[in-house]
C-alpha positions in Angstrom: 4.9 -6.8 -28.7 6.7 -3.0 -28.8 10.1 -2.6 -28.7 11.1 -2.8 -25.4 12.4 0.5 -24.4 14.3 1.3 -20.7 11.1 3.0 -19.2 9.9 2.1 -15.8 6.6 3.0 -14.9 5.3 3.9 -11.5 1.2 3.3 -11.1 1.3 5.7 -7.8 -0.6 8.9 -6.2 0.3 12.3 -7.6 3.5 13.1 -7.0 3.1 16.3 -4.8 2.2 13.6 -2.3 5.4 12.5 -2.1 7.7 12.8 0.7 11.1 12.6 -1.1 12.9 11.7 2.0 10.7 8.4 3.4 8.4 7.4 0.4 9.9 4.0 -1.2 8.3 5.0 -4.3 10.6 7.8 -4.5 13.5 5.6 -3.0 12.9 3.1 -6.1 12.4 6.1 -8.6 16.1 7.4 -7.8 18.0 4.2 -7.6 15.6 3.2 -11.5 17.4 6.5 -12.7 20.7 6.3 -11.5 20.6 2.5 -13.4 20.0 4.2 -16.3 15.9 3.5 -17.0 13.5 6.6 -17.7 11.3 6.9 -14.6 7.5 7.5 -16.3 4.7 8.3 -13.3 1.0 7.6 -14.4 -2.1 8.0 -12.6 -4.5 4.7 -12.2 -7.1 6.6 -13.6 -4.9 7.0 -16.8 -4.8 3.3 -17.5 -6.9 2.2 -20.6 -7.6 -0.6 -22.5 -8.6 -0.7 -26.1 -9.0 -4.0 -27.2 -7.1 -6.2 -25.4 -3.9 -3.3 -25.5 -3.5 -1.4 -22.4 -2.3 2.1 -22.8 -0.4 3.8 -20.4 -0.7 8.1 -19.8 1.8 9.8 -17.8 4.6 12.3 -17.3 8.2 11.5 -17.8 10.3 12.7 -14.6 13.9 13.5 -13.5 14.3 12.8 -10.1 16.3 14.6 -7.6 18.0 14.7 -4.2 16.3 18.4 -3.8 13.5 18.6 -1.0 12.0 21.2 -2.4 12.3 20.6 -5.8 12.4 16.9 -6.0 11.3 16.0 -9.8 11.2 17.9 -13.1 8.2 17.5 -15.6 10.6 16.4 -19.0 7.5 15.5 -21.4 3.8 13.7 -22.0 3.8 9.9 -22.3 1.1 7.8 -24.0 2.1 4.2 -24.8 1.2 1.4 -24.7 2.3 -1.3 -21.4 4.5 -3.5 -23.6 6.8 -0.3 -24.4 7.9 -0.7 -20.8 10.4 -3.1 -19.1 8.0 -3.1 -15.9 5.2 -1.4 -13.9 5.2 -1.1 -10.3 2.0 -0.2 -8.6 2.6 2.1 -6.1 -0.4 3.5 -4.8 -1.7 4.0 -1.5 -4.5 2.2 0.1 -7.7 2.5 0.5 -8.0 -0.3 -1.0 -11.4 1.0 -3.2 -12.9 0.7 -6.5 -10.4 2.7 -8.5 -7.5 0.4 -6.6 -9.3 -2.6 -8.1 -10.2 -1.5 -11.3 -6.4 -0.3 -12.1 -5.5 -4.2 -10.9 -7.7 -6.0 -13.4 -6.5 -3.6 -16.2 -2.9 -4.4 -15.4 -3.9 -8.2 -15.3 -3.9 -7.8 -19.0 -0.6 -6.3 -19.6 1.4 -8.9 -17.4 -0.7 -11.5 -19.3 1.1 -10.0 -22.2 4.6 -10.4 -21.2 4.9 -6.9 -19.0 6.5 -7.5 -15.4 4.2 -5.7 -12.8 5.4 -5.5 -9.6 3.8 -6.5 -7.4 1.3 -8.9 -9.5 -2.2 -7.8 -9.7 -3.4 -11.1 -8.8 -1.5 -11.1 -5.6 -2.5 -7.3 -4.4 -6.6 -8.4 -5.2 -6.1 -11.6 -2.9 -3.9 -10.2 0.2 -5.6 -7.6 2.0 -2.7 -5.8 4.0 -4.3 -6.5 7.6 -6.1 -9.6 6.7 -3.1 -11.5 5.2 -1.6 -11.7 8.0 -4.0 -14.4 9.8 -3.0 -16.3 7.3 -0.1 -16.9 10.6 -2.9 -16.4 13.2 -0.2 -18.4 15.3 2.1 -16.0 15.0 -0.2 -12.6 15.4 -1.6 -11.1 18.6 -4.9 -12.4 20.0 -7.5 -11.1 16.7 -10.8 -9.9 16.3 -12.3 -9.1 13.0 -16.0 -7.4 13.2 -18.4 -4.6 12.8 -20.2 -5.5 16.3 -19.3 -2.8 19.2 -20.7 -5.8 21.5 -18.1 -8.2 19.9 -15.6 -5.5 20.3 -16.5 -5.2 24.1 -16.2 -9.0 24.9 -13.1 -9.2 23.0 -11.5 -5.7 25.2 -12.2 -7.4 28.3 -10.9 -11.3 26.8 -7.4 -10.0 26.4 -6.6 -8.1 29.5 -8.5 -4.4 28.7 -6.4 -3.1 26.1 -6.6 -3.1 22.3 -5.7 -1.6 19.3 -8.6 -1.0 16.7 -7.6 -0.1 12.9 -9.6 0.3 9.7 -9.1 -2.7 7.5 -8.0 -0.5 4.7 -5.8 1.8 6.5 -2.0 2.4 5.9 0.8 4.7 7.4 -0.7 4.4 11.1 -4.1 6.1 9.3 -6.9 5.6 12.0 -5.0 3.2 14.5 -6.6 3.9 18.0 -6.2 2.4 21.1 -9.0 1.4 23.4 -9.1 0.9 27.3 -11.7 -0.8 28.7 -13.9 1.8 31.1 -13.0 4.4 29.0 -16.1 6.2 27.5 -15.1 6.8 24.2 -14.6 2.8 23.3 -18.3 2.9 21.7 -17.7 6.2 19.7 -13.9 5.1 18.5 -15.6 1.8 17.1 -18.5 3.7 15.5 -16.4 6.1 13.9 -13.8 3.0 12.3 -16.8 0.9 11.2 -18.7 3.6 9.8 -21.7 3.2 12.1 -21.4 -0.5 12.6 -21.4 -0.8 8.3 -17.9 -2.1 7.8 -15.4 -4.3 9.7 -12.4 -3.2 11.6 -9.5 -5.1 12.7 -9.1 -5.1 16.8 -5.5 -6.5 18.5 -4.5 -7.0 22.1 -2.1 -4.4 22.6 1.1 -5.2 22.9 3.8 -3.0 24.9 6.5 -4.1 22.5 5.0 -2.1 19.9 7.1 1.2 21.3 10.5 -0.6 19.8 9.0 -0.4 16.3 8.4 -2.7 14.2 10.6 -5.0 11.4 9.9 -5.0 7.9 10.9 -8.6 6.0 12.1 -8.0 2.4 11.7 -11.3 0.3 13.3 -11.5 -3.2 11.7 -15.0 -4.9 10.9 -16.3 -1.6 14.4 -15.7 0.1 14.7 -13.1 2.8 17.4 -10.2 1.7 17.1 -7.4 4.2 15.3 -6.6 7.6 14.1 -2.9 8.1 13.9 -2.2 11.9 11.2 1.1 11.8 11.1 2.8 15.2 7.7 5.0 15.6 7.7 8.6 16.3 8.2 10.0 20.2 5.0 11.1 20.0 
């Protein structure tokens, strides 16, 4: 193995994405530079692997508390993973092809030695809507399906009101509610399931959901902090 140097890298969207002021991939960028490590950004599609040695291509950045100018471009990086103290992957669902392959190519850099955060192993394996039924106890009456007929029975099982998502959704992306009676039930689950191709998630609504929602932060299986995340007026 390299050298370790104090380079962080963050697996993530491009960075004009960003929102400086809500993105936690921003938020963990600024407090990895004020510790004193070199914050690196790198496309998934600038992972490779030759041999059994992933290689890492990116920028270098400087990170500011600027909303209009939030980084600076400082140089081109290509090294390999073991030159860094960790990778986090950062990037936004869908969870696709590209999401996957970027997984199995960091499998072999943490099988080296290299911390990746979170582990590939564990973002393959828990889908973000599915994992949760790993609790079905403690989640809102559930359906899973690609049936409009299913999605019908399912409206009327749990009082007329429902919340349909895509399975690989994030941010709120595609999170409709459906009312049974109203006409556009059928065309709402056509559009999520692309035609009746691929399944969607559907939840009884729940009233409560106006108060936001609470984000658990676990650190080695022990809870640390509680983010309370209200939803927008609108």
């Amino acid at each position: 193995m390299s050298e370790i140097s104090d380079r962080i890298a963050f697996v993530m969207d491009p960075m004009n994405k960003v929102n400086p002021e809500v993105d936690t991939s921003f938020a963990l960028m600024r407090e990895a530079q004020k510790r004193g490590f070199e914050i690196v950004h790198v496309d998934p599609a600038q992972i490779s692997l030759q041999g059994d040695e992933v290689k890492l291509r990116g920028t270098r950045l400087k990170v500011h508390d600027d909303r209009q100018a939030p980084h600076t471009v400082l140089e081109a990086v290509h090294s390999p993973a073991t030159d860094f103290r960790a990778i986090f992957i950062r990037t936004d669902p869908p969870f696709d092809q590209d999401y996957l392959n970027a997984t199995w190519l960091l499998s072999f850099a943490r099988r080296q030695g290299v911390r990746v955060f979170n582990d590939p192993r564990g973002i393959r394996n828990a889908n973000e809507k599915l994992y949760a039924l790993e609790f079905a106890d403690l989640c809102p009456p559930t359906l899973v399906t690609a049936s409009i007929d299913d999605v019908r029975v399912f409206l009327e099982s749990v009082g007329g009101q429902a919340v349909a998502k895509p399975l690989d959704g994030f941010g709120g992306y595609g999170v409709m509610r459906l009312n049974q009676g109203d006409s556009n039930v059928s065309a709402i689950v056509e559009l999520l399931s692309q035609a009746g191709t691929q399944p969607i998630i559907v939840q009884r609504y729940l009233p409560e959901a106006s108060q936001g929602d609470r984000r658990l932060f676990m650190l080695d299986g022990e809870l640390v902090a509680v983010l309370q995340r209200p939803p927008a007026e609108d």
